[in-house]
C-alpha positions as CSV (number, residue, x, y, z in Angstrom):
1,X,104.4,6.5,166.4
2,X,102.2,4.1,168.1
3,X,102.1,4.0,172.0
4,X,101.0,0.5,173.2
5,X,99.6,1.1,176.5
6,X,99.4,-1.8,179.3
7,X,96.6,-4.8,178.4
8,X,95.2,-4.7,181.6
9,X,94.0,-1.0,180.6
10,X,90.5,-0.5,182.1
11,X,89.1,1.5,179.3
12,X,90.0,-1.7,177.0
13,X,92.0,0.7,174.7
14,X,95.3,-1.3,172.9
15,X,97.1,2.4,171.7
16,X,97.1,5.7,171.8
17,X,98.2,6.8,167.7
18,X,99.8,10.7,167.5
19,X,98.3,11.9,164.0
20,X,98.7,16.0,163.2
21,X,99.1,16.6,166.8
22,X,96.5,14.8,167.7
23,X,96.1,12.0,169.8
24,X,93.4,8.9,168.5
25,X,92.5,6.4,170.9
26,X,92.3,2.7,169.4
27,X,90.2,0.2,170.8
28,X,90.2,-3.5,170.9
29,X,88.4,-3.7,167.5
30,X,90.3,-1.3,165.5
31,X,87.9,1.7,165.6
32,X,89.0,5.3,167.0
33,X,87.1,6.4,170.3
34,X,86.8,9.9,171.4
35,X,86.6,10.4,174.8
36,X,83.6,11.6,176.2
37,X,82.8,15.0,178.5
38,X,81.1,13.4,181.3
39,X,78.1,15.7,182.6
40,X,79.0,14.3,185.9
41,X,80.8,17.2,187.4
42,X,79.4,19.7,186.5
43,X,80.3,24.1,187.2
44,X,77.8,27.1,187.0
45,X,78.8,29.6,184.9
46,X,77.4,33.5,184.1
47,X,78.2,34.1,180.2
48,X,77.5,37.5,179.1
49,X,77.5,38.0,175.2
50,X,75.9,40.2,172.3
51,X,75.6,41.1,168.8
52,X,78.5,42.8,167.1
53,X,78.0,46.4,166.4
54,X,76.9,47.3,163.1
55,X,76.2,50.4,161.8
56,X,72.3,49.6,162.6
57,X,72.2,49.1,166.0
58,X,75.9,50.6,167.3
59,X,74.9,49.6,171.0
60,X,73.1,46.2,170.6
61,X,71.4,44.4,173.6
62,X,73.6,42.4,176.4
63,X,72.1,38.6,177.2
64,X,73.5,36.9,180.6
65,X,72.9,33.4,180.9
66,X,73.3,30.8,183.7
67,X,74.7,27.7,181.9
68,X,75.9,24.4,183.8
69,X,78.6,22.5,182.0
70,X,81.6,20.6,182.9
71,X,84.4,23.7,181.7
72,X,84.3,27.2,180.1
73,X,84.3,25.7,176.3
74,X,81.4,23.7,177.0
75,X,80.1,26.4,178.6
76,X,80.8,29.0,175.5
77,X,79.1,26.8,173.2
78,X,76.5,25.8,175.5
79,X,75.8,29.6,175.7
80,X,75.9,30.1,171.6
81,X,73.7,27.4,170.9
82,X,71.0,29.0,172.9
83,X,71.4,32.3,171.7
84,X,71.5,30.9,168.1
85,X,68.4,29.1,168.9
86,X,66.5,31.7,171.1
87,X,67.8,35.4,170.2
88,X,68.7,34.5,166.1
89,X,72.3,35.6,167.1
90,X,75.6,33.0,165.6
91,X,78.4,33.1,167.1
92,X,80.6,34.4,164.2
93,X,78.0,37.5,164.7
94,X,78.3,38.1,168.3
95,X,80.9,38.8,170.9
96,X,81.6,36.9,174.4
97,X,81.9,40.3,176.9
98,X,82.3,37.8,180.2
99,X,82.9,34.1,181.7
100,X,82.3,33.7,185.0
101,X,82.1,30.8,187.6
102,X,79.8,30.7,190.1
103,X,81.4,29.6,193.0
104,X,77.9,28.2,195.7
105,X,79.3,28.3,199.5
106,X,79.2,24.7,201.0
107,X,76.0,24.0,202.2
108,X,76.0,20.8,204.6
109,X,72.0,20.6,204.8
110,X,70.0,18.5,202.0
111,X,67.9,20.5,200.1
112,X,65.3,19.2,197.4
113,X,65.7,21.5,194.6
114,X,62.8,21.7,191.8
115,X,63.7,22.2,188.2
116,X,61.4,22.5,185.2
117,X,63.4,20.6,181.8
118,X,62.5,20.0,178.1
119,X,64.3,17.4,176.6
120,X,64.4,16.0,173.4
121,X,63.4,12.6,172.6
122,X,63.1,10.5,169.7
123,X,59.3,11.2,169.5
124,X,59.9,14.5,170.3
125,X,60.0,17.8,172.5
126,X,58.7,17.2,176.0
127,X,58.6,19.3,179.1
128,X,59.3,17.8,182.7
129,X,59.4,19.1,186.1
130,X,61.5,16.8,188.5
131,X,62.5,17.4,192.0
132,X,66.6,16.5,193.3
133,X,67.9,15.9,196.5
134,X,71.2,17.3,197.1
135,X,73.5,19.7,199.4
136,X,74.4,22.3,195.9
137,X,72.4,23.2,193.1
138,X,75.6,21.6,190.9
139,X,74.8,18.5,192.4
140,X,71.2,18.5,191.6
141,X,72.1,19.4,188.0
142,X,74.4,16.6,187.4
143,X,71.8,13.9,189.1
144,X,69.8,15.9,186.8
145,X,71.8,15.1,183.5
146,X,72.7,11.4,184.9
147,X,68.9,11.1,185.4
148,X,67.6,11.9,182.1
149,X,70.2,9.6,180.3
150,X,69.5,7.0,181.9
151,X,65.7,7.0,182.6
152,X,65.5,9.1,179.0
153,X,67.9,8.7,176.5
154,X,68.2,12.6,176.4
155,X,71.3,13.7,176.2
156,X,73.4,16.5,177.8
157,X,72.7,19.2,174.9
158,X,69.3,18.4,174.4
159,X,68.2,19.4,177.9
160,X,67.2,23.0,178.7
161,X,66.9,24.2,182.1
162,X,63.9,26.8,182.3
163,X,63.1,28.0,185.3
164,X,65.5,29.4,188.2
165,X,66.2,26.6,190.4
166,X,65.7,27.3,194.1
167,X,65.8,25.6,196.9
168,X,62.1,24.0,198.0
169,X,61.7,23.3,201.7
C-alpha cells in the first residue's frame, strides 16, 4: 500500500511504497531513490578476521584492521573488501573473530592530524597526503571523506587510509 507522505517533505520524496518487506522511496519524477550512508559521522572500528581452516593451514594467520565507517556493516565490508583486495582472502572464505569500536576520550584542544590517502579517480589511482584540523581523529576522517568528494569526486570506498594517523603539533 502506498504511503503519501506530506508535500512539503524536504527530501522532495511523494511516497514511501512497501514491496517484499521492503520500503522504496518515490521521488517527484517517478524513479526509486535509495537513501544514502552519509560518511559524515563517522566511528573507528578494530575488525579482526582470518582464513577458515582447511586441512592445509589448520591455524591460518589473524589480520586486525582499523577501518572508519559510519556502522559495523559498513565496517564488515569495508574490512572484506580490503582483505579481498590486499591478502587474496573472500569473505565466503574467511571468518570475522571480532568487532570492536574505538571509543577516543574527548579531547577539547585542536589538533592538525596528517593522513596519507589514495583515491581513485576517473584517470586513475593517485596518492595524497593532506593535513585536518580537528579535536578527534573521527572528525578528521569525515572532513577527510567530505573533502575528497567534493574537491575530488572520489568516493567513500575508493579512499584508502595508509598510514597511522597521529596527531602533528
Amino acid at each position: 500500500q502506498p504511503v503519501k507522505i506530506d508535500p512539503c517533505d524536504k527530501q522532495g520524496m511523494n511516497e514511501i511504497q512497501v514491496r517484499n518487506n521492503s520500503l522504496f522511496l518515490i521521488g517527484q519524477m517517478g524513479k526509486e531513490t535509495r537513501p544514502q550512508v552519509s560518511m559524515k559521522n563517522v566511528k573507528q572500528y578494530l575488525v579482526v578476521g582470518r582464513a577458515k581452516p582447511s586441512d592445509a593451514d589448520s591455524e591460518p594467520k589473524i589480520y586486525r584492521m582499523r577501518v572508519f565507517a559510519p556502522n559495523t556493516v559498513v565496517a564488515k565490508s569495508r574490512f572484506w573488501a580490503l582483505m579481498r583486495k590486499q591478502k587474496k582472502i573472500k569473505h565466503s572464505h574467511g571468518e570475522l573473530v571480532g568487532i570492536h569500536e574505538i571509543h577516543e576520550s574527548l579531547g577539547r584542544s585542536v589538533k592538525v592530524y596528517g593522513l596519507v590517502i589514495r583515491y581513485q579517480s576517473r584517470t586513475g589511482y593517485h596518492n595524497m597526503y593532506k593535513e585536518y584540523r580537528d579535536t578527534s581523529l573521527c572528525g578528521a576522517i569525515s572532513q577527510m571523506y567530505m573533502d575528497m568528494a567534493g574537491r575530488h569526486r572520489a568516493r567513500a570506498n575508493t579512499c584508502l587510509l595508509y598510514t597511522s594517523p597521529s596527531p602533528r603539533d
